[in-house]
N, C-alpha and C positions, 0 to 999 in steps of 0.2 A: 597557348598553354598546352602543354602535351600532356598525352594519353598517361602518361609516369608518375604527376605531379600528383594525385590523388593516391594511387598506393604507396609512393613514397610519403606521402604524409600520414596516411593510416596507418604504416610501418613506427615511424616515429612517437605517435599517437599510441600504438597499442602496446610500445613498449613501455609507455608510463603507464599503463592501466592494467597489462599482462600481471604483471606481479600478483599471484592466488592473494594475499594479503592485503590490496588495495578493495577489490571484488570483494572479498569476506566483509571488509571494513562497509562496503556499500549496503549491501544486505542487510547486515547487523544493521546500521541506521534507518533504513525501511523497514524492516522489523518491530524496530523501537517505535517508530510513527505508530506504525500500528498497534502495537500493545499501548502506546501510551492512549490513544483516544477510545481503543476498549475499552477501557477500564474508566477514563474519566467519564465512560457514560453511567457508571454503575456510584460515582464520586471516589474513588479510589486512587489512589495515587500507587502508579504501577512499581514505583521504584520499592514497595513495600514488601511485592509478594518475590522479589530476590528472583525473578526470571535468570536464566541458564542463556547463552551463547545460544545454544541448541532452540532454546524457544523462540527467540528473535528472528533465528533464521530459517524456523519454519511458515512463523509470522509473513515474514518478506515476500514468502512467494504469494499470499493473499494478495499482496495489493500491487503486485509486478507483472502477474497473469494479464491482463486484459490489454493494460499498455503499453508490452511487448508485443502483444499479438495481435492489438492493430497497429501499431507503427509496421511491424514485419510484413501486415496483409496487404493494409495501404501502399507502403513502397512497390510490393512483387506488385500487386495491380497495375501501378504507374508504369514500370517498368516493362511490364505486357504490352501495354497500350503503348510505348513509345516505339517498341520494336516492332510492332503490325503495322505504324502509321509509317513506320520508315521502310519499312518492306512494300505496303502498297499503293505507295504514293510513287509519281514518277519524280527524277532526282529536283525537276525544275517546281514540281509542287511541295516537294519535303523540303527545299533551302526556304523557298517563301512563305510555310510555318512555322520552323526556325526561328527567321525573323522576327515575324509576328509575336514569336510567342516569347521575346525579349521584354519587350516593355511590360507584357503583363504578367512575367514572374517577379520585375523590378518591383512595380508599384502592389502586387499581394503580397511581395515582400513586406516592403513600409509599414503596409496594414498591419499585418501579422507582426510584427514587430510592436507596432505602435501598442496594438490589443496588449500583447502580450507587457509591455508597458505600463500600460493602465492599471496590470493588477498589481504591480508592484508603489506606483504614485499612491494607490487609493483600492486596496484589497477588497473592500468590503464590494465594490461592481462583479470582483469574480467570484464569490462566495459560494457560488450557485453551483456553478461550473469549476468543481475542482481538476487540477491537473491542465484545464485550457491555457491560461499565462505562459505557463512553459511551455506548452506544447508549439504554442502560435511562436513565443521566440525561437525554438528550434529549427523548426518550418520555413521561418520567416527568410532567419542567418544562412539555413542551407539552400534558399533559391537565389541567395544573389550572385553564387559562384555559380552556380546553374545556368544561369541567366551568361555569366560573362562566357562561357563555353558554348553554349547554343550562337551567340553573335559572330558570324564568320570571321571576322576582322581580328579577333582575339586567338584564334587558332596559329600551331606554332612557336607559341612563346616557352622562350628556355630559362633556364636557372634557379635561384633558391627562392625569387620574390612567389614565385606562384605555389611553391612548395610549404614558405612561409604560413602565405595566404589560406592554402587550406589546413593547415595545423589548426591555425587560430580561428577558423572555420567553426571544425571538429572540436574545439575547448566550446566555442558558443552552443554550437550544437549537444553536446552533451549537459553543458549547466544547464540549459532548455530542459532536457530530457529528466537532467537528476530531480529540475525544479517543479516536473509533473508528476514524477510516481511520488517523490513526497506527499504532497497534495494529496494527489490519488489514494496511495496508503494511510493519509489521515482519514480521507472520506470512507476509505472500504470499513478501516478499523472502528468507525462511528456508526456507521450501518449495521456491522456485524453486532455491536453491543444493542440497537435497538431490536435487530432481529432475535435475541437472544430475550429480550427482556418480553417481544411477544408471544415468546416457547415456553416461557417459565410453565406457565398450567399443564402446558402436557410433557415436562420434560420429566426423569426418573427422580424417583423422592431419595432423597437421605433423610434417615434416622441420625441423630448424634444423640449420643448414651457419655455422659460425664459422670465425674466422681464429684464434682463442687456444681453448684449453681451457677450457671454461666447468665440466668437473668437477662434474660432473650425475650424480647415481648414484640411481636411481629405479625403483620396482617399473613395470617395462612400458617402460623407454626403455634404447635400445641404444645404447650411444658405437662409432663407429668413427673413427681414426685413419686419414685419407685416404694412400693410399700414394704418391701423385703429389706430387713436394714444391712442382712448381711452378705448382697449384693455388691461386688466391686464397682458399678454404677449406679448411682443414687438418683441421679437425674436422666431424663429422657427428651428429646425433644423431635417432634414429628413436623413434617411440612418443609425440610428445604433443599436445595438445589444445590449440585455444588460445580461449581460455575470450571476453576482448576485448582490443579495443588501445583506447588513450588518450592522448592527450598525451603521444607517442614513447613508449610504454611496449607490451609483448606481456605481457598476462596468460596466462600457459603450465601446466595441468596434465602431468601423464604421464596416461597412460589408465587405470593401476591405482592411482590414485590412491587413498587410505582417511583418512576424519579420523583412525585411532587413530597411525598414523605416515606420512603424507603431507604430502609439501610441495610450495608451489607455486614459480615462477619467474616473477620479473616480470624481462622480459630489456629492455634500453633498444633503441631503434630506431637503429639505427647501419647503417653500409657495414663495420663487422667482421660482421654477421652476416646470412644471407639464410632466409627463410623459403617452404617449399614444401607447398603443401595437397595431400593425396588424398582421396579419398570414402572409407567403408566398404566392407573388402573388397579394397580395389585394392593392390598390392605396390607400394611405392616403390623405383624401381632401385638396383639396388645400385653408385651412381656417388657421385662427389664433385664 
């Protein structure tokens, strides 16, 4: 196989992917991962609060951060380490761990593959381990062209079959990759919703001040009936969180909120109701 066949196939490869609009498209569904397991930790169905393009693909990079940045660490390390051992080894001890190290990229292959199999026969073994499935098939698909370059005997080969070969490589390797930051992005986006749900007490209060009774009855939020009748806000309500806004919508917890009997308030952006932030700590007056 010659030294060409791998850029000529990344070449080809990157021109189906190059397109800004493919990339966008990838984002935006890691994104969506994300918002959507945020929010079903709070029971909320995201498609409610009319999220923006913009929010998705700020979403995205929460859960693409880590597993870009150890594939990219992991690789350079590998890569380190292949160019020292081939620097100081003499040429007759670098071919006979070449060798060596044939069979046993072959059969980590299998593994990794197999693993990565398993989550897909019977999900519920990789639950734990989000993001691993893919990861192992990725790993797995890309040491077996590995493996056939390291074997002296394979060195030299011309034409389209090796060009082929690693195209469809790089499609395995990638669905690998797309099928672990999903994963990953569901799990950050479920994380992120528990860690939020443990901030609730020290997070900043909103007052919501309405003109009707919105009839809000919530562990940690206090309704007061304004006694001023000629107040443009009749009602008051102290103790919640506001989690975000969207597309005229207030995502609103209470502070004590709890999944076992918690709910949330998605209230619409209207002149019936006004909203008032404090920090942690600070007493909101007791006015209307």
């Amino acid at each position: 196989m010659t030294d060409s066949a791998p850029s000529r196939a990344v070449k080809v490869f990157g021109a189906i992917l190059a397109p800004t609009t493919v990339l966008t498209a990838l984002l935006f569904y890691f994104g969506t991962k994300h918002a959507y397991w945020f929010c079903q930790w709070f029971g909320v169905p995201y498609t409610t609060l009319g999220l923006s393009a913009q929010d998705y693909l700020i979403r995205s990079a929460d859960g693409m951060f880590v597993p870009l940045t150890a594939v990219a660490a992991t690789g350079l390390v590998l890569l380190w380490a292949f160019r020292l051992l081939e620097s100081r080894l003499a040429p007759q001890s670098w071919a006979r761990l070449r060798r060596r190290l044939v069979p046993v990229a072959v059969v980590l292959g299998v593994l990794l593959v197999g693993a990565g199999s398993a989550g897909v026969a019977h999900p519920p073994l990789m639950y734990r381990w989000p993001g691993v499935p893919g990861l192992c098939v990725a790993v797995g698909f890309l040491l077996f062209p590995l493996a056939e370059r390291l074997h002296p005997g394979e060195r030299g080969r011309t034409g389209a079959v090796p060009v082929v070969q690693w195209v469809l490589t790089f499609v395995l390797v990638t669905v690998g990759l797309f099928w672990a930051v999903t994963d990953y992005s569901a799990a950050v986006g479920q994380a992120r919703g528990y860690e939020y749900e443990v901030a609730l007490p020290t997070m900043p209060v909103v007052v919501v001040y309405s003109t009707k009774d919105l009839e809000v009855r919530a562990p940690g939020v206090t309704a007061v009936r304004c006694a001023d009748p000629d107040t443009a806000y009749l009602f008051r309500y102290n103790g919640f969180v506001l989690v975000l806004q969207s597309a005229g919508h207030y995502f609103l917890l209470p502070r004590g909120w709890n999944r076992r009997d918690g709910a949330a308030l998605l209230l619409p952006r209207s002149s019936d109701t006004r909203l008032e932030f404090y920090p942690d700590g600070a007493t909101p007056p007791d006015r209307c």
